[in-house]
N, C-alpha and C positions, 0 to 999 in steps of 0.2 A: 620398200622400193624408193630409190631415189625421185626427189619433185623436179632434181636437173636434167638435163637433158648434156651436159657435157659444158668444154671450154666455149667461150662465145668469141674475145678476141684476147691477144697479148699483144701489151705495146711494148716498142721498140724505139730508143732513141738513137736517131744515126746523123753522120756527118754528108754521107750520100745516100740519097734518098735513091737514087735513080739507080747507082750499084747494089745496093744492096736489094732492088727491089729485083732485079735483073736477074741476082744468083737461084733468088727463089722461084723465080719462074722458070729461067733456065734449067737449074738441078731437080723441082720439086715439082711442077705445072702448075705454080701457083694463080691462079688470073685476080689479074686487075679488076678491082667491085668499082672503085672511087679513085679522086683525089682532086685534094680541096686546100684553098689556101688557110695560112694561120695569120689573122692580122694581131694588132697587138691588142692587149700588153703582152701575150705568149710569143706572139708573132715580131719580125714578120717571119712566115717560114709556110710548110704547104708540109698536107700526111695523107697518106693515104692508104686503103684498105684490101689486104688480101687474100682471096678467101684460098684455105688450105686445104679443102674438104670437111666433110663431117659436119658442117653448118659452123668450123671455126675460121675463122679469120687471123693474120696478121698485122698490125695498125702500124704502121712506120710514122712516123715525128723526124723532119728535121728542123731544127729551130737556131736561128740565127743569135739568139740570147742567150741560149743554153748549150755549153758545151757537154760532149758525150761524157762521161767518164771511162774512166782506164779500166783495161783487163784486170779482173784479178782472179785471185788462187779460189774455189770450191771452197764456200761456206765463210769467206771474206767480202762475198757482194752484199750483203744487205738481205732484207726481210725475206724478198722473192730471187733464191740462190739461182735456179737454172728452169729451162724449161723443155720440155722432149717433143718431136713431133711422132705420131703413130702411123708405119708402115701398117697395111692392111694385115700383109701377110709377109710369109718370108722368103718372097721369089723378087717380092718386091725392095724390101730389105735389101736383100744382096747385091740386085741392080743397082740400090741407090747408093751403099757402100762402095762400090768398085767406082760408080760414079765421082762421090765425095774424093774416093785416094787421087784419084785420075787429076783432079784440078788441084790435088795437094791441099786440100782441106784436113783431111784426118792420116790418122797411121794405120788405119784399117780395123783395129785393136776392138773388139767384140766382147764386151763382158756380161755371163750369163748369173743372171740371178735367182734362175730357178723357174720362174716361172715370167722373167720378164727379160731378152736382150737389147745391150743397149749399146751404141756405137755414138763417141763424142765427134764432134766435128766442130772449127773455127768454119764463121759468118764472114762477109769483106772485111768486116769493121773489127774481125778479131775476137767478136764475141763468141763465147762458147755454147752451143747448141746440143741436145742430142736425139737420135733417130734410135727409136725401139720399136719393139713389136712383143704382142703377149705371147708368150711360148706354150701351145696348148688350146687354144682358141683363142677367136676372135672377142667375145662376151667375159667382161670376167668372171660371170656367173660358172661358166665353164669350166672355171681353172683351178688347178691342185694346189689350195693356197698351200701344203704342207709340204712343198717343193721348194719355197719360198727359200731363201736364204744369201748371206753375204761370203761365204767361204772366199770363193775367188777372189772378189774384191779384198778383202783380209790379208790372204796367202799375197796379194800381189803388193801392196803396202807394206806389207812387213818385210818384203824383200825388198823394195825402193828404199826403206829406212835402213836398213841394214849396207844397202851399199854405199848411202848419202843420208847424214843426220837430217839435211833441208831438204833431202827431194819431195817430203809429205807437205811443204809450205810450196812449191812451186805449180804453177797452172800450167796447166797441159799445152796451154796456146804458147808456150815458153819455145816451146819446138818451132823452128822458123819453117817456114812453106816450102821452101828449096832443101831441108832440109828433108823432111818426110815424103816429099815427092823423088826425089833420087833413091832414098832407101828401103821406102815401101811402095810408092804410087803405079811402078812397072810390073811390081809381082805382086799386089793385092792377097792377102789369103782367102780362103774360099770355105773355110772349114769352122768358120763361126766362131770361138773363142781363143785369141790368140793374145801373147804377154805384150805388155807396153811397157815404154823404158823409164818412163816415171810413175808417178801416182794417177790411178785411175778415178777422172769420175763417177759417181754415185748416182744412180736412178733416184 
């Protein structure tokens, strides 16, 4: 048995502190715990803490010294590539999907990995985010890990390389917002796993 009890917080470095905290309350109910200034040498700048359920939180940073870094492609950010937030279940999932398209964050695009679905979505800031849910229950005690598997994810890459040598180097956030909200945001699918036009992030 695990001695953890789960995620405690993830930070987040932003350029808006107050948009970015906004979307996640807005889209997700995230509530305000804190928020507190950063004097220097970090400072000067102010962060603050959200909790997201489950006893995690989100730590936003904005820092006047430190500029964000740029979007980049899946498996080009650095040590800590991405991070997923956990729908309970999958009624809730799908509200927050239809959600997500609606403000033209994501292309609705759901990929099932057997025992885990995951829906990517860009943050204000551009950052790439994604919302899953365990397919099977709640506990992963629960779950068929021998359902497990990358097929989809595979099958959908090999077809992005195949119609574009660079579409497997390009980030999802490539798609502009005006873009994916005229093309998908009015008709959302409903049916859980559906193709994306480039490469798919990975759980």
């Amino acid at each position: 048995m695990s001695s953890l009890a789960g995620v405690n917080h993830i930070t987040v470095l932003t350029d808006e502190l107050d948009r970015l905290r906004a979307f996640y309350e807005e889209v997700f109910g995230a509530r305000l715990l804190v928020e507190l200034p950063v004097p220097e040498p970090d400072g000067p700048g102010r962060h603050a803490l959200l909790g997201i359920g489950g006893g995690a939180a989100l730590h936003l940073f904005e820092l006047q010294r430190v500029a964000t870094p740029a979007a980049r492609a899946m498996f080009a950010r650095g040590r800590i590539d991405h991070f997923a937030l956990q729908a309970p279940d999958v009624g809730t999932f799908e509200r927050l999907r239809v959600t997500l398209c609606a403000r033209g964050a994501t292309d609705a695009a759901v990929t099932d990995f057997g025992i885990v679905r995951v829906l990517t979505f860009s943050d204000p800031d551009g950052h790439p985010v994604e919302l899953a849910h365990w397919a099977g229950g709640a506990d992963l005690g629960e779950l068929d890990m021998s359902r497990a598997n990358d097929d989809e994810l595979i099958a959908r890459r090999s077809a992005a390389i195949s119609r574009s040598p660079t579409s497997r180097h390009e980030p999802h956030i490539s798609h502009s917002r005006q873009q994916r909200t005229t093309s998908t945001a009015s008709e959302p699918r409903q049916q859980g796993v559906t193709e994306r036009d480039e490469g798919t992030e990975q759980a």
